[in-house]
N, C-alpha and C positions, 0 to 999 in steps of 0.2 A: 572768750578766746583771744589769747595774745595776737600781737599784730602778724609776727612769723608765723605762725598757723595760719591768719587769714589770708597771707599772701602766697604761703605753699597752698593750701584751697583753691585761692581763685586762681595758679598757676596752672595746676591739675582738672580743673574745667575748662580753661582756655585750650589747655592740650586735649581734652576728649571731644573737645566743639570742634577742635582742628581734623581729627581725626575720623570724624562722623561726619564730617564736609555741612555740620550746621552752624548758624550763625549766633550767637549767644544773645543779641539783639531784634525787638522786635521789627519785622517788617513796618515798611510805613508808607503812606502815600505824600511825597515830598512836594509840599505845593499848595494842598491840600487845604481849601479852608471850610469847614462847615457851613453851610448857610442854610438849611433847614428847609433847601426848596424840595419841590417834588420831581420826579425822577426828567421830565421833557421841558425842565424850567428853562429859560435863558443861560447862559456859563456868563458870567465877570470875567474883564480881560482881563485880573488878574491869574483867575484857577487857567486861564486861554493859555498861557503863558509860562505857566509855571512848570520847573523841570522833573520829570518823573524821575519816580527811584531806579536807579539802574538795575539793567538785567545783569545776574549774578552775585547779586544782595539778597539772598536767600533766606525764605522765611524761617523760622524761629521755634521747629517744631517740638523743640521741649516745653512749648509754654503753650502749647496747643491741647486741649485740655477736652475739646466738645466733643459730643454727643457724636457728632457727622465725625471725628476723628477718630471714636472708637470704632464706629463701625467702617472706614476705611480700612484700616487695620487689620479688622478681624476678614475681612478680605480679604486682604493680599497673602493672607495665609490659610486661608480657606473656603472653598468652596470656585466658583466659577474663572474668577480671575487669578486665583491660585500658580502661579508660575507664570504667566504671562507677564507682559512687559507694560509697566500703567504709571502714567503720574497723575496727581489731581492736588490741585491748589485752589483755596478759598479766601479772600479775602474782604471786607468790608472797607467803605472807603474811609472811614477814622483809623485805620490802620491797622485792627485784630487781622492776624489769622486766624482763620476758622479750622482750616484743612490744609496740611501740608504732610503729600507723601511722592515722591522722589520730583519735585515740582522742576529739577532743570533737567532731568532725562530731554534729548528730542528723539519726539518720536512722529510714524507718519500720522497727519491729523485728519489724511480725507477730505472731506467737502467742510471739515469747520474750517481749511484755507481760504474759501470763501469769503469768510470774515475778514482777512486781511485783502481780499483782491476790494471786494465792494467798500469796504473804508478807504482804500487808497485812493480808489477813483473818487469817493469823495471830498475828501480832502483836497485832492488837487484840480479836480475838472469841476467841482460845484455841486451842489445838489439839483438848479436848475437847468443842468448841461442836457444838451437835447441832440440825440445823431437829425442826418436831415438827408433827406430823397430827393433828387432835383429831376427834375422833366426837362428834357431841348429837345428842338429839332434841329434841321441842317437845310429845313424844307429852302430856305432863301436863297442855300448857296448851291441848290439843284438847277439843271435847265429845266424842269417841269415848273420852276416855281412862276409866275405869274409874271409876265416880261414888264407889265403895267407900275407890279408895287416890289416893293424890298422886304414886305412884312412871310413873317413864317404860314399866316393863315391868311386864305385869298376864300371867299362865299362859304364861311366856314367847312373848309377842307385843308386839312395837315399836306399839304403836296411836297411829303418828304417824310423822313423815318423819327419815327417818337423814340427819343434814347431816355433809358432809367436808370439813374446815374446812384448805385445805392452808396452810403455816408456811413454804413455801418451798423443801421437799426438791426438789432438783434432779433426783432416778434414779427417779423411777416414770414406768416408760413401756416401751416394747420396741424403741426403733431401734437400740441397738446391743448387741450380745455380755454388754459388761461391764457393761451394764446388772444390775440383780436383775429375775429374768424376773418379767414376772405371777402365777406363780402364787407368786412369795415372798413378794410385794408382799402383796398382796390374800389370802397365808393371815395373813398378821399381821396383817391388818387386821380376816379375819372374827375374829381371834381375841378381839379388845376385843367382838365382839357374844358370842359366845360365853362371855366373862366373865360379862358380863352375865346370860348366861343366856334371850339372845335366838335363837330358830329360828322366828319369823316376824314379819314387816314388814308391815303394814295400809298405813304410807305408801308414799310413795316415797323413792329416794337422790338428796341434791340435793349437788354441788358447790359451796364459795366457795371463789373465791381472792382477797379483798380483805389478803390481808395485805400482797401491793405493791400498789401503784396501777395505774390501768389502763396495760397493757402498750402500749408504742409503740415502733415498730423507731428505729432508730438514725440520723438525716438524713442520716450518711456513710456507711452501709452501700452496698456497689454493689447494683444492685438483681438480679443473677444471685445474689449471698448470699440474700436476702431471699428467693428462690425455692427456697431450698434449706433442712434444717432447719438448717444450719450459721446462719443469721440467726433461727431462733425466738427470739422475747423473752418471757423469766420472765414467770409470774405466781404469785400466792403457790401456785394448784395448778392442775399443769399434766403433761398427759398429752403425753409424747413418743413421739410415735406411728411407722407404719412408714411410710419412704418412701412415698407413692400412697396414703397413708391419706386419704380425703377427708372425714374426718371433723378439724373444728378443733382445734386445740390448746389447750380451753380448762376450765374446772373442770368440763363437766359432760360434756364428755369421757371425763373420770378416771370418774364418777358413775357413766355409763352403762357403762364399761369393767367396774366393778365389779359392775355390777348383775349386767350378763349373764355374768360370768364364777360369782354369784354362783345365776344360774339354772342354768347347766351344771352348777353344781357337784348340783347337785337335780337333776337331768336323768340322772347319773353315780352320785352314791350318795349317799342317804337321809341319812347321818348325820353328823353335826356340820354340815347345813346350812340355811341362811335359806331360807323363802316370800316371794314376794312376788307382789303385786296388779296388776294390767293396769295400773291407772290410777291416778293419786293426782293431787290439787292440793296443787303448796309453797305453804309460808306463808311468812312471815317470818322474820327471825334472830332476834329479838326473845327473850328469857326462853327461850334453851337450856339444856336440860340438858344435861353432858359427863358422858358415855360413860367416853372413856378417849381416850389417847395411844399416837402411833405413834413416835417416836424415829427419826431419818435416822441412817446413819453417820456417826461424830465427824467433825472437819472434816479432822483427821490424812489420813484413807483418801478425801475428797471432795475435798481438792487433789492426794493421788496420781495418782486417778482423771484431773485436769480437766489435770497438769502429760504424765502418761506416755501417755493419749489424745489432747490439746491438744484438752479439749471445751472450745467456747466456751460452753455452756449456763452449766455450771459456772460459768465464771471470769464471766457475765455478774450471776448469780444471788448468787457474790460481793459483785461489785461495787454491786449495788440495796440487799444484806443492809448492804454499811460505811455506804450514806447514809440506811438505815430506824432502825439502832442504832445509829450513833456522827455521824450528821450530821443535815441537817435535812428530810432528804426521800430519799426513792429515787429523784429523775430526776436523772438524769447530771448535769447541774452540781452537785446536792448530792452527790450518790453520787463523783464525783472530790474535790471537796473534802475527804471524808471520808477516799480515799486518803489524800491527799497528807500529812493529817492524822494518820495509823495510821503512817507513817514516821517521827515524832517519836524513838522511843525507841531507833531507829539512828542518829539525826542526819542527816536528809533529808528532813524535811519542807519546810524552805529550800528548800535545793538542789533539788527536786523541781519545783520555780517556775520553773527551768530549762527545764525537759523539757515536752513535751505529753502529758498524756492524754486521748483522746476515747471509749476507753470502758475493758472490762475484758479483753474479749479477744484483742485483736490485730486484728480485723476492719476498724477504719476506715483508713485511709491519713492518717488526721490526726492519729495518733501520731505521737511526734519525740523517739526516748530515742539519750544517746550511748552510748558502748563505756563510758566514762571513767563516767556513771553507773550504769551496771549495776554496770561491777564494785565502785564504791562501795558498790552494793546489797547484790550478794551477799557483801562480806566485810563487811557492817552483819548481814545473816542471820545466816551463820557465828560472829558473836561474841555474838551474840542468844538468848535462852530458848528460843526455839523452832527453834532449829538440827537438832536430829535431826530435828524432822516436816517440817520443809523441805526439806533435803539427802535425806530418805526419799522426798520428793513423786517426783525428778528420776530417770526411768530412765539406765540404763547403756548405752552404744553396745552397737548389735548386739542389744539387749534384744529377744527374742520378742513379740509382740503387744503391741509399743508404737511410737510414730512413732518410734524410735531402732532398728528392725529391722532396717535396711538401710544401716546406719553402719558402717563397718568389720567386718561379719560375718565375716570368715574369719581377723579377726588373733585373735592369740592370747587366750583368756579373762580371762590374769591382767591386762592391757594394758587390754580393753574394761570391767573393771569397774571400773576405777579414772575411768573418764572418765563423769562423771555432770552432764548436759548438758539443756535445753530446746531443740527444733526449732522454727522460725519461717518458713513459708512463703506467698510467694500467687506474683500473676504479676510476676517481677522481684525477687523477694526471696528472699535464703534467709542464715536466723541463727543461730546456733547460740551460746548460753551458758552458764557454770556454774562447774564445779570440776572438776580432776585430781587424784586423791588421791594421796598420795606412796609412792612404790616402798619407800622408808626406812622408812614410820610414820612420820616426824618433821612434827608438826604445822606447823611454817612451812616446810616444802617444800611444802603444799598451793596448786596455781596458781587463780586464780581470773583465770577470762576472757571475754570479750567478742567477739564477732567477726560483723557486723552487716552484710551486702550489701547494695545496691541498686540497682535499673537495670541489672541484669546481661542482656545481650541473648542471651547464649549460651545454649546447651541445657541442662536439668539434667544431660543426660547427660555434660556440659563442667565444668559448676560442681559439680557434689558431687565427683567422684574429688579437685578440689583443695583443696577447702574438708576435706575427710577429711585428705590428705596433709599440710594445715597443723594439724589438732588433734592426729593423733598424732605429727608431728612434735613438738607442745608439748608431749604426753605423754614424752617422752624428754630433757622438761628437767629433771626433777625423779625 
């Protein structure tokens, strides 16, 4: 072929790539260097470092060729997903596309935002970040207190009101399983009076939770959420109570939970426990003595928790923590700026200007993240410091008492535990994202994917068997 034919050629594919909004160029992971480790190896400060491919560098889906791309395909034009609104992107970290079908659509993602709230708090606040419970009294600065001494406890007796000053821990409460029951909670907690050398209380126990502002539900929440504890909004302490609990969810909740778990405990056996008084009047915050400290679970085991549960509490109490410590404020316009802001150190805090966030946990429908950003996300994780407490957060399909239960249960173990995924559901939505770890070990065989429904009219019992059939079939690309 003379050179004028190759160049009218490759003119006439640049104008149909143009016009089919794909890119004639394979995707790539920019940075990128193979090192053959296994999936929770150490990262090199070089891969730390290095700057991701930008979002809206669009994978290359004429050269997309696999198995998982035929069957996407015959999807989108038939059968469950059929007229609905879907992207899904696959990529391996040496730079194939596996699967590329409408990958910069945004669409809403559900609870796989979770992925981006619990990585950002990663990234920025640590994996070792711990909220923290403080105990004071005021007993010193009462006239009951002991005219003799200055100290808060006088013959081991509190002669003043025991204040629980809560930091924000998100797990005291008892509505679900994986909670730490009451009595863990609350034996750690008598155990700072007990330090002390406290076993009776003259005041009473008062709650604050002023370490966030006052709590206000979210203006896109539907309001069936908001009736359910799935919409509770943080406070810095906050009792998450049982379904039909009619008692609020609010600091002096936790207080009174404590008290009277504090009086059974007296009621049941004599030793190592607190007295206390019918009646008391709280004073002020003003000139407390601290007691002592309670310490939350690191944040490591508090995004496991909020990624393998899909608790919104969690991922919300997140979200209020990035805009109290690293932004200007805990209300959601400051609280997302802080996100978008804790994505710096992958290269997406840009890119992130893209996408919408309107809270932290998947809840509102005024979220808008594409396939093609996620998986920016998570191969920005993956190369990131905090890669093993991230990739730890995400249970394994088929995982036992996690929303990934009833994912491929009956395929084989060594299959299911390679595929370690976030669930994302409401009405019309169902997402699933993450990583497939590699059959090989070989570190850039690891696929990192995307695969984000919506508008889907058919039953889940239509929509999951295929949306399963499309991830293990990606499971079998690598």
């Amino acid at each position: 072929m003379g050179l004028a034919k190759r160049i009218m050629l490759l003119a006439i594919l640049l104008s149909a790539a143009s016009l089919s909004g794909f890119d004639l160029f394979a995707f790539d992971l920019s940075g990128y260097s193979p090192t053959g480790e296994p999936a929770f190896a150490s990262v090199s400060s070089t891969s730390l470092h290095a700057t991701p491919a930008p979002v809206g560098l669009q994978p290359d889906r004429s050269r997309t060729t696999t198995a998982t791309q035929r069957l996407a395909e015959q999807a989108d034009a038939e059968g469950p997903l059929s007229g609905s609104v879907w992207g899904f992107l696959a990529v391996n970290l040496r730079g194939d596309t596996l699967v590329c079908l409408n990958p910069q659509r945004r669409l809403v993602p559900a609870s796989n935002l979770k992925l981006i709230t619990t990585g950002a708090a990663l990234l920025s606040l640590g994996e070792d970040f711990r909220y923290s419970t403080t105990f004071a009294t005021d007993a010193a600065s009462l006239p009951a207190a002991a005219p003799a001494t200055d100290s808060a406890v006088s013959d081991s007796v509190l002669r003043g009101n025991l204040y629980i000053i809560g930091g924000g821990d998100p797990l005291i409460g008892e509505l679900f399983p994986y909670l730490p029951s009451p009595d863990e909670t609350f034996g750690r907690w008598s155990k700072v009076l007990a330090d002390n050398g406290i076993r009776r209380i003259e005041g009473d126990i008062l709650g604050d939770g002023s370490w966030f502002s006052e709590p206000q539900p979210h203006p896109d929440w539907n309001v069936e959420d908001l009736r359910t504890r799935d919409g509770v909004v943080p406070a810095g302490l906050t009792w998450r109570g049982k379904m039909g609990d009619s008692l609020p969810d609010s600091p002096s909740t936790a207080a009174l939970h404590f008290r009277e778990w504090l009086e059974g405990c007296v009621r049941d056996s004599a030793e190592s426990c607190v007295t206390l008084p019918d009646r008391s009047q709280a004073l002020s915050l003003d000139s407390l003595t601290v007691l002592g400290t309670v310490p939350s679970l690191p944040l490591r085991e508090l995004v496991r928790i909020a990624n393998c549960q899909s608790d919104n509490f969690i991922a919300e109490t997140l979200l209020k923590t990035l805009g109290k410590l690293r932004g200007d404020g805990d209300d959601y316009p400051s609280s997302i700026a802080a996100l978008r802001k804790s994505l710096a150190p992958i290269g997406l805090m840009a890119a992130s200007g893209q996408m919408r966030f309107a809270d932290g946990s998947g809840l509102s429908r005024k979220n808008y993240v594409s396939p093609e950003f996620m998986v920016s996300f998570l191969k920005g994780m993956y190369r990131s410091r905090v890669r093993k407490a991230f990739m730890g957060s995400l249970p394994f399909a088929g995982e036992p008492k996690t929303t990934l239960e009833n994912r491929l249960p009956k395929r084989p173990w060594a299959l299911r535990h390679r595929i370690l995924m976030k669930s994302g559901s409401m009405n019309g939505v169902r997402c699933f994202s993450g990583y497939i770890l590699p059959s090989s070990g070989r570190a850039e065989e690891t696929i990192v994917f995307s695969l984000l429904t919506n508008n889907a009219v058919a039953s889940s019992s239509q929509v999951y068997p295929l949306l399963d059939s499309l991830i293990e079939s990606l499971a079998g690309e690598n």
